[in-house]
N, C-alpha and C positions, 0 to 999 in steps of 0.2 A: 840962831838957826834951828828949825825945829828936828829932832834926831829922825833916822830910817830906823825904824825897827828889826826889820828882817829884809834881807838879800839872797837870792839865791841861784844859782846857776844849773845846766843840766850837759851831758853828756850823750851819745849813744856812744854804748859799747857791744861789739860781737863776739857776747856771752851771753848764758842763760842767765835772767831773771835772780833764779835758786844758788847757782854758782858765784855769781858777786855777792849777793844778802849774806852766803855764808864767810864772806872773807871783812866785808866791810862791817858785820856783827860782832868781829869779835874785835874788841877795843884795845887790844896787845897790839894789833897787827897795823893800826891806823898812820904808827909812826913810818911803816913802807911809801906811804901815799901824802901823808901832810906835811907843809912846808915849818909846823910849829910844834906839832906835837911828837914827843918821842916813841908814846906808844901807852901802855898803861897798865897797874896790877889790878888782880881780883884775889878782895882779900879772901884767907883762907876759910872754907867751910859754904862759900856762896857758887861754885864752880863756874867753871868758863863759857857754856853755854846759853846766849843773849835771851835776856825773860823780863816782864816786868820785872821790879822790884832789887833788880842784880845791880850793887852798888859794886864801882872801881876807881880806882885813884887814876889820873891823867898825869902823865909829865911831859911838860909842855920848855919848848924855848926859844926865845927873842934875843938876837944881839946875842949877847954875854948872859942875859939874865934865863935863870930858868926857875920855873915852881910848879906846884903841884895843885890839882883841883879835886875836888870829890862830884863825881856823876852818880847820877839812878838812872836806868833806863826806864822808861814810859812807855815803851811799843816795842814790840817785836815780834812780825807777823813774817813767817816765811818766806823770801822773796817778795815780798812786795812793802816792808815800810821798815824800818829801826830807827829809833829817836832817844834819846836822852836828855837830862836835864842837871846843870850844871850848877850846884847850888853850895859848896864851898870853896877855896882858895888860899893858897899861902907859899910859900917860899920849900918849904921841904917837906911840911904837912899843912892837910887845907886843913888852915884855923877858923878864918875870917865864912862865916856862915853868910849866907842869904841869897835871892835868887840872881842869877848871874847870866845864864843864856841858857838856850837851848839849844839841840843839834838835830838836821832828822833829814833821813836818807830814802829817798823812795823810787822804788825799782819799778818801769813800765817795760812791760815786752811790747817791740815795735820789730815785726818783720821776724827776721832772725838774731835780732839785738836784743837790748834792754836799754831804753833811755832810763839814765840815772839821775836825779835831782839831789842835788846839795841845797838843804837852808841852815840858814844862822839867823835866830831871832834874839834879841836883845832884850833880857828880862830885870832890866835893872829900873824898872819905870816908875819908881820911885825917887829915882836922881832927877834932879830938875834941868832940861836939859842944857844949860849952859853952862852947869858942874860938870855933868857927864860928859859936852862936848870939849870942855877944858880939860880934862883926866884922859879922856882917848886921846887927846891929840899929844899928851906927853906921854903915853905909852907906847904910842902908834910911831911916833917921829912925825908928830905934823900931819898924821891924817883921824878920818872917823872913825869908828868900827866898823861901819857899817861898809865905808869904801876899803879896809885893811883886810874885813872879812871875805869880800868881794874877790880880793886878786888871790889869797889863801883859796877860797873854796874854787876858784878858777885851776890853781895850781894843786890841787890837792883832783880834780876830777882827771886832768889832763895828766895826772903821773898816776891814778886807777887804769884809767882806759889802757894806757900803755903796757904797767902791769898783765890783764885780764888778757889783752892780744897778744902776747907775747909768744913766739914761738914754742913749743913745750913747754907753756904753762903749768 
């Protein structure tokens, strides 16, 4: 079966645009909102403020298992885009180099909202994919990436919105 590449889902939420860009930029804070990720460091000397080029380690966890990836951010346009690009991986430090996904967040003012877009693109397109859909389905428990990513970036926008509304936010 041939793989989906990228999936993506979207939100409104009633907040500014500027007000979510700045909570969802900062990749410490992701673990509040994702059903996998714990949250992430920025190593020291690169500071916390999202820019191209700003590399951070991800700690991520499934089940029992947990490990760690290395991201660069690619975009990061005030209130309106943040994207990163996931290109190591490993168990306590990303060892295993090469390109692995992408992530990218984009902010529409609708009204007195912001519809927010979550994608996940699949940059491994060099697995042929009847490897890659046999390795996702044993990491997934039996599903793709692309439908695992699917119900993650569903539950990851649905625990934002809530966040961002929240009475004294």
């Amino acid at each position: 079966m041939p793989r989906v590449f990228s999936v993506s889902d979207s939100v409104l939420i009633e907040a500014d645009p500027a007000v979510i860009y700045q909570q969802v930029s900062q990749p410490a804070l992701m673990g509040r909102w994702s059903p996998e990720n714990l949250g992430a460091t920025v190593p020291d000397g690169q500071g916390a403020a999202a820019r191209p080029g700003l590399v951070f380690e991800g700690h991520n966890k499934r089940g029992g298992v947990r490990w760690t990836t290395r991201c660069t951010v690619t975009a990061a346009e005030e209130g309106r885009l943040f994207r990163f690009r996931v290109h190591a991986i490993g168990l306590k430090r990303p060892r295993l180099r090469g390109p692995i996904a992408t992530w990218e967040y984009r902010f529409e003012p609708v009204g007195e909202g912001t519809e927010v877009t979550e994608t996940w693109t699949d940059d491994r397109r060099g697995w042929p994919d009847p490897v890659a859909n046999a390795f996702d389905r044993v990491v997934t428990r039996g599903h793709t990436f692309a439908d695992f990513q699917r119900r993650n970036i569903r539950t990851t926008l649905r625990n934002l919105k809530a966040a961002m509304e929240a009475p004294g936010r």
